[in-house]
N, C-alpha and C positions, 0 to 999 in steps of 0.2 A: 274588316275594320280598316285596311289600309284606303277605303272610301270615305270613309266617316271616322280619320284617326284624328278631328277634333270634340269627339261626341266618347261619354262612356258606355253608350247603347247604341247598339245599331237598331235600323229603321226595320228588319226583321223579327230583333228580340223583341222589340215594343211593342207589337202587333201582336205579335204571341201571346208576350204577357199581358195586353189588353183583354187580349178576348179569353184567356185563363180565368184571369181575375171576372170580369164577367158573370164567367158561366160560372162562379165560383167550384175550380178544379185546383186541386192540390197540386202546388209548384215548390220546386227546391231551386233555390239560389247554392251552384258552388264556386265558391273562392276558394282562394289560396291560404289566407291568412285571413289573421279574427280583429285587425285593429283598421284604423279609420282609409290611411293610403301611405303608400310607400314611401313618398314623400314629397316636398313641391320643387316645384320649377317654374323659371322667368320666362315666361312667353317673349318677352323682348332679347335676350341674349343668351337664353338657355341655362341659366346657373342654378345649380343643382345645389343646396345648401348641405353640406356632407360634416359628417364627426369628426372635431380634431385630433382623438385620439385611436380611431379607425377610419379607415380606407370605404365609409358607408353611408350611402344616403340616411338624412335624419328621419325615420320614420313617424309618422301622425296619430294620435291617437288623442281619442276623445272619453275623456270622463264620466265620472256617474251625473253630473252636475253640466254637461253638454258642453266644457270648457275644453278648449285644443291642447295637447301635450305634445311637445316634438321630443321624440327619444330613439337613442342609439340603439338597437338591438343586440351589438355585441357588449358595451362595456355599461349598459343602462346608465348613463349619462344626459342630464334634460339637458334640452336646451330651448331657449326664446327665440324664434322667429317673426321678424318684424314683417307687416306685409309689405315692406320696399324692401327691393334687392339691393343687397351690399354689395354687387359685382356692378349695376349699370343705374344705381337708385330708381330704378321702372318699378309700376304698381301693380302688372299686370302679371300677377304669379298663382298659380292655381295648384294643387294637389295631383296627381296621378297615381295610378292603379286602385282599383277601385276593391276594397276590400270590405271585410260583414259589417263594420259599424255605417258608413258611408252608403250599401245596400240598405241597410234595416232604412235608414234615414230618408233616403230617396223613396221606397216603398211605403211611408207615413207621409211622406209629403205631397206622392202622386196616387196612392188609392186612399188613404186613411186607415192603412191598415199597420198593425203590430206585428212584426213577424217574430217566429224565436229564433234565436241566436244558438248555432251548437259549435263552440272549439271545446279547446284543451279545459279552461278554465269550469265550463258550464259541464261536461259530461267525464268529470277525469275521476270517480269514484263510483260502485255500485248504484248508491243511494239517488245519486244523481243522473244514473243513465237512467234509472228508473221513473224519477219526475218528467224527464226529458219524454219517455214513452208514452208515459199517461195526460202531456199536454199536449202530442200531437193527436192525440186523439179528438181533441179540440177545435184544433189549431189547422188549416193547409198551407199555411206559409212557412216554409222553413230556411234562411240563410247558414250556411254550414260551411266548415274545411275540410280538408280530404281527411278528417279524422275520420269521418261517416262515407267515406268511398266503398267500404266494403258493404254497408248493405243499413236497413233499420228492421228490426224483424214487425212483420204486422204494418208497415205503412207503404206502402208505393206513391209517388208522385204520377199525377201525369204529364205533366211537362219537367223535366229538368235542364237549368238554364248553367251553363258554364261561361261566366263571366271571363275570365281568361283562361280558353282554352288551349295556349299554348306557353304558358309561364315560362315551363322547363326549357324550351329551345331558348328564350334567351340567355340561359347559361352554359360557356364556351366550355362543352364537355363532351367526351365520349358516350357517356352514357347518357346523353341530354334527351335523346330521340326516342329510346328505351324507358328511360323513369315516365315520360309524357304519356307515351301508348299505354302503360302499364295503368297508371292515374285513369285515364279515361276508359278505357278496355274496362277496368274492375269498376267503374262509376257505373257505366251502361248495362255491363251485364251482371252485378247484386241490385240495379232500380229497377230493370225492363222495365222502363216508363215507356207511351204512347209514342211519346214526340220529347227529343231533347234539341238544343238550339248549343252549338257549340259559336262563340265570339273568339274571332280568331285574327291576328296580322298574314299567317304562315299556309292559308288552304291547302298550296300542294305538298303539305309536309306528307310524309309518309304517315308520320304516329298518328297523324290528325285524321287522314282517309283513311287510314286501313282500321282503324276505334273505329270508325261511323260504321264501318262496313259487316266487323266481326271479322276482322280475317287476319288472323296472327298469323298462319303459316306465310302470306305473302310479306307481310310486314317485318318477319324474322330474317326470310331472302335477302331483301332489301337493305337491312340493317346491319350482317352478318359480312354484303358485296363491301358495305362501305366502312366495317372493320378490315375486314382483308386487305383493302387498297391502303388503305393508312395505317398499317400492321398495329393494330387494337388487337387487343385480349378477344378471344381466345386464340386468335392467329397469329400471337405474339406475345413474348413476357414485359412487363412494363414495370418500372423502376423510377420513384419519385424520390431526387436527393431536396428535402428542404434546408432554409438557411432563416435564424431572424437575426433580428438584431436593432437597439435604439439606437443605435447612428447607421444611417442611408448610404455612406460612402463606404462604411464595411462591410456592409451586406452587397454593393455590387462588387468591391477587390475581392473580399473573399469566393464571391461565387465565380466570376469571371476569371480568378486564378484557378481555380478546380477545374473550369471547363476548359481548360486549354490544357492542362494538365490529362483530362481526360481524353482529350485531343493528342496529345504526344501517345497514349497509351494504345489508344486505337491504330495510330499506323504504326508504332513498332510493331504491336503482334498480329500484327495485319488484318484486323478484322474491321475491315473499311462497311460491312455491313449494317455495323449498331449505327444505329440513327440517335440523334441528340442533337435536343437542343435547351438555352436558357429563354427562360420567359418567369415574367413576374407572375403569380398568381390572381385570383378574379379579389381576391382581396387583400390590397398589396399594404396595407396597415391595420395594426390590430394590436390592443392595448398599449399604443405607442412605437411598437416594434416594427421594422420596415422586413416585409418577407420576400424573398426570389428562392425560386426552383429552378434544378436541373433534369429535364426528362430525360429517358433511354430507353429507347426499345427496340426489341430483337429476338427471333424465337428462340437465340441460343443466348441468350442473355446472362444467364449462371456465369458461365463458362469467362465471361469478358468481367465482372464484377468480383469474382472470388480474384480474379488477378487487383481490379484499382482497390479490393479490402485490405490487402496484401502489401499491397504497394502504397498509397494514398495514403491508408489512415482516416480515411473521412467522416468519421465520428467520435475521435478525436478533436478534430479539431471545429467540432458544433453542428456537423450536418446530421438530421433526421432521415434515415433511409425506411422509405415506403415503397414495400414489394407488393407487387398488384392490386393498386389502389384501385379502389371500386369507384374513386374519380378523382379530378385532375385539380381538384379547387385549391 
C-alpha cells in the first residue's frame, strides 16, 4: 500500500476480488472495526478533526437512513463536521481507514451486491449467531471484525481479504507485533481459505511474513530478540506509574516532580540499572482529564520500588501503579 497509499484498494485486491466475485466464490472482507472510517482529514494541510474532550480522532459513522454521524468513541459525544476545514478553510477532506459500513457500501456500488455485516451489534446473543449461520448459507459475501477471527463453523471462504492488515503496529506498543501475528495467525488458520490477500503499509514486519507463512516458532525468535534488547516482559519486570488530572500544568509538575525524585532514588541506592522514563500516553486526554505516565523497567524491579513505596508515597499523592501491564497505552 505504501504504492497506492492514495487508493483504499490495492490494484492486487481488485483483481482478486474481481475475478471472486465473477466466478461467484465465497469472500470475507476483515476489518477492524464495524463503523463507517476512523475519521477525516484535509488533504490540503493534514487536519485531523479530533474531540474536545478526548485526545481522539472524531470517528464516522453512518446511519440506518445513509446520514453521516461523527462521534467520539471514548466519551460518545456527536459532533458536526463541516466539509471545509477549520484549520486552512480547503474542501478537500476525505475519510480514512476504511471500515465494514464504507466496505458493505463500496461492494453495492462496484458489483451490486448486499453483503452481511458481522460485529459486536449484529452476532452479540445466541439467537443471533444463529440467523447470522443460516444466512450465510445464502449469502458469499461476508464483511466482519475480528469478532469472527476464530473461525464460522460450516462456512469457509475462498478468498479472505484483510483490509488493514497491519492496524496493530500502528500502535506504539510492546505488544503491538504480538496482538498483529496473533489476529492473523488465528484468522488464516480457523478459515484455511485458498487464497487470502493481506493490504498492508508494513511487508517486512515480522507479524505480517511469518502469519502468511505459518511459522510461529520463527516469529516467537524474532519477537522475543526484540524484548530482550529493550528489556520487555518476560526479560524484565515493567512498572506503569499513571497520573491524570483536568489541569495540564499539574499533571506535567506533578509527574515531572516524581521523576526526578525517582531519579535521586536511583543513584542514592545505586541502582543506575532501572531504566525510566516519562512519556505521555497514546491517549493523552480523556473525559477532559490530561494523562502522563512514568515507565520503569528492570529484572529486579521489586527490589528498587518496595524502596520509592516506602519512601515516595506515590499513591498518595494520585498516582495509579500498573505492575506488568499487558501494554503501554
Amino acid at each position: 500500500m505504501r504504492q497506492e497509499v492514495s487508493k483504499p484498494w490495492s490494484s492486487v485486491a481488485l483483481r482478486a476480488i474481481d475475478r471472486f466475485v465473477r466466478d461467484e466464490k465465497r469472500i470475507l472482507f476483515l476489518v477492524w472495526k464495524k463503523w463507517y472510517a476512523s475519521g477525516t482529514v484535509c488533504w490540503e494541510c493534514g487536519h485531523i478533526p479530533r474531540c474536545q474532550q478526548c485526545d481522539i480522532a472524531i470517528a464516522v459513522h453512518q446511519n440506518d437512513n445513509g446520514d453521516m454521524i461523527w462521534l467520539c468513541h471514548i466519551c460518545r459525544r456527536q459532533y458536526n463536521i463541516d466539509a471545509q476545514c477549520k484549520q486552512c478553510n480547503g474542501t478537500d477532506t476525505h475519510s480514512y481507514w476504511l471500515w465494514s459500513q464504507q466496505v458493505a457500501e463500496w461492494l453495492e456500488e462496484r458489483y451490486n451486491i448486499d453483503p452481511f455485516l458481522v460485529d459486536q451489534t449484529t452476532a452479540n446473543s445466541p439467537n443471533k449467531i444463529k440467523k447470522v449461520l443460516a444466512w450465510l448459507w445464502t449469502n458469499k459475501y461476508l464483511v466482519a471484525t475480528s469478532l469472527v477471527s476464530s473461525g464460522i463453523p460450516g462456512w469457509k471462504p475462498d478468498l479472505v481479504v484483510l483490509v488493514h492488515g497491519d492496524m496493530w503496529l500502528q500502535i506504539p506498543d510492546y505488544q503491538a507485533s504480538w496482538n498483529n501475528f496473533c489476529f492473523l495467525f488465528d484468522c488464516f488458520h480457523n478459515f484455511s481459505p485458498e487464497h487470502f490477500i493481506i493490504q498492508t503499509y508494513n511487508p517486512e514486519s515480522s507479524s505480517i511474513k511469518y502469519a502468511c507463512s505459518f511459522d510461529k516458532e520463527n516469529f516467537l525468535l524474532n519477537d522475543h530478540a526484540y524484548r530482550k534488547q529493550f528489556l520487555y516482559p518476560p526479560y524484565s519486570l515493567l512498572c506503569v506509574l499513571h497520573y491524570k488530572h483536568e489541569q495540564e500544568k499539574r499533571v506535567m509538575s506533578a509527574t515531572n516532580k516524581l521523576f526526578q525524585e525517582l531519579l535521586y532514588c536511583k543513584d542514592l541506592y545505586t541502582m543506575e540499572d532501572v531504566v525510566m522514563f516519562i512519556t505521555p500516553p497514546l491517549l493523552y486526554k480523556k473525559f477532559w482529564k490530561f494523562r502522563y505516565t512514568i515507565i520503569l523497567k528492570w529484572p529486579s524491579l521489586k527490589e528498587f520500588m518496595d524502596i520509592v513505596y516506602s519512601k515516595l508515597q506515590i499513591q498518595s499523592r494520585g498516582f495509579k501503579v500498573d505492575w506488568n501491564p499487558q501494554q503501554l497505552l
